[in-house]
C-alpha positions as CSV (number, residue, x, y, z in Angstrom):
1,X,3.0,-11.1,-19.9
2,X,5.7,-11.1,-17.2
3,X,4.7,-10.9,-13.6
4,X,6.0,-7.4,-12.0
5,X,6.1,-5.9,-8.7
6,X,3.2,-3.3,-8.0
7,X,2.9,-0.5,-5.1
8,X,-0.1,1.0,-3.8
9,X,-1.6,2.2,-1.1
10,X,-5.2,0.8,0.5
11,X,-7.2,3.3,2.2
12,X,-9.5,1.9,5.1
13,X,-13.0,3.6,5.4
14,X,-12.8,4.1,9.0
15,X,-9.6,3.5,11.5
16,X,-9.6,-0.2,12.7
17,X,-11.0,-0.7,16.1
18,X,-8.5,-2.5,18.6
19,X,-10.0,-6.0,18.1
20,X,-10.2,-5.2,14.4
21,X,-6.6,-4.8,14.7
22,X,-6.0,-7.6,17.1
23,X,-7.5,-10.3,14.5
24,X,-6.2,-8.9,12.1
25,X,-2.1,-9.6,13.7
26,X,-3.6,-13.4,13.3
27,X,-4.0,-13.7,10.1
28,X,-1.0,-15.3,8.1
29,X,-2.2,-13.4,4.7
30,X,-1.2,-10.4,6.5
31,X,2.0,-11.2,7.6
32,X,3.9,-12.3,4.6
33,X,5.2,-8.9,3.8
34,X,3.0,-8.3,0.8
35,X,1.1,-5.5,2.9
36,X,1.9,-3.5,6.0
37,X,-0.1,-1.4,8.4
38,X,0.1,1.8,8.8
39,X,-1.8,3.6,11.4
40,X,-2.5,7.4,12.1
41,X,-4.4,9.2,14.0
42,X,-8.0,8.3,13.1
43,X,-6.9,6.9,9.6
44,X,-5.4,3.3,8.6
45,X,-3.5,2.8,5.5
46,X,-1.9,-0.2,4.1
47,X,0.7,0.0,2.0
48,X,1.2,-2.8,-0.6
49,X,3.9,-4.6,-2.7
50,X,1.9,-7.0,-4.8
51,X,3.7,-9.4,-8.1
52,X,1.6,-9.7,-10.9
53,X,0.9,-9.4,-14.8
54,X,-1.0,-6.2,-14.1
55,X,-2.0,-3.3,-11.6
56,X,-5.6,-4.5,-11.5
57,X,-4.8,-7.9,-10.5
58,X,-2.3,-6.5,-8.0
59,X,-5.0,-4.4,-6.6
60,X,-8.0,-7.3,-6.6
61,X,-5.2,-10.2,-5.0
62,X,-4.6,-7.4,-2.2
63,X,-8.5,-6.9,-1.7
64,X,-9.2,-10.1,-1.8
65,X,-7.1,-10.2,1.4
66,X,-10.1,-8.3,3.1
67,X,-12.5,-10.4,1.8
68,X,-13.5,-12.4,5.0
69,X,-12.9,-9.8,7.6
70,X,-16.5,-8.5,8.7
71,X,-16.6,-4.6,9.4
72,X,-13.6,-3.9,7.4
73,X,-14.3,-1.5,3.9
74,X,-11.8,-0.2,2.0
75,X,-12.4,3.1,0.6
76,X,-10.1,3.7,-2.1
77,X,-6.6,2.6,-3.5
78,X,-3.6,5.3,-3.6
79,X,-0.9,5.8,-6.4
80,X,1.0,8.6,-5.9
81,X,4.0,9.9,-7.7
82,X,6.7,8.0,-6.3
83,X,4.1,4.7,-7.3
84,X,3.7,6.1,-10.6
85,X,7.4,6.5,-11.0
86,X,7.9,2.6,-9.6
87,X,4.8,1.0,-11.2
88,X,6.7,2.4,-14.5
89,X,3.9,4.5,-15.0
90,X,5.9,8.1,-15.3
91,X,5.0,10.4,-18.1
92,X,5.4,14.2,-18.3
93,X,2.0,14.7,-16.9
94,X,3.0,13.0,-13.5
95,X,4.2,15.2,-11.1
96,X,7.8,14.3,-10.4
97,X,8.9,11.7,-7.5
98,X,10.8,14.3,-5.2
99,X,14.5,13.8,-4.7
100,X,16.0,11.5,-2.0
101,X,16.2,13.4,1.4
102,X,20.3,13.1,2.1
103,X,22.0,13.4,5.5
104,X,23.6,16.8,5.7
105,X,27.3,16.6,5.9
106,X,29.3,17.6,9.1
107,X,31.6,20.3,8.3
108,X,35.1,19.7,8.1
């Protein structure tokens, strides 16, 4: 099977605390792109870009990433239609990825 790009969002079970957040800047395994931060008010998401043969091993390399990092749970894994769209994963019972948001023209 042919490795593939995978997107997904990780959901965090509670907001990271500032040293949580702090430690986690220093790890290398977090900075390679794979996975980004994304922070909101009492909520932390990551949002991932994982190769591999299949979702499932997408999903467990990017958990495995919080394996080591005490006080940290994640609480559930996100696809949602524009995933299901790019994961290939589109079928008429998906709700459809919404059109691209264009820049409104000046008028001439």
């Amino acid at each position: 099977m042919d490795t593939r790009d995978w997107y997904f969002t990780l959901h965090l079970q509670e907001k990271l605390t500032p040293e949580q957040a702090d430690e986690l800047d220093g790890f290398d395994r977090f900075c390679d792109g794979r996975i980004s931060r994304v922070e909101s008010p009492g909520h932390t998401r990551f949002s991932c870009l994982f190769g591999a043969e299949t979702l499932t091993e997408a999903i467990a390399e990017a958990l495995g990433l919080f394996a080591d990092f005490p006080g940290v749970l994640v609480r559930s894994v996100e696809l949602d239609e524009i995933a299901l769209d790019d994961n290939g994963m589109w079928t008429p019972a998906v709700i459809p990825a919404p059109p691209p948001v264009q820049a409104a023209q000046p008028p001439s």
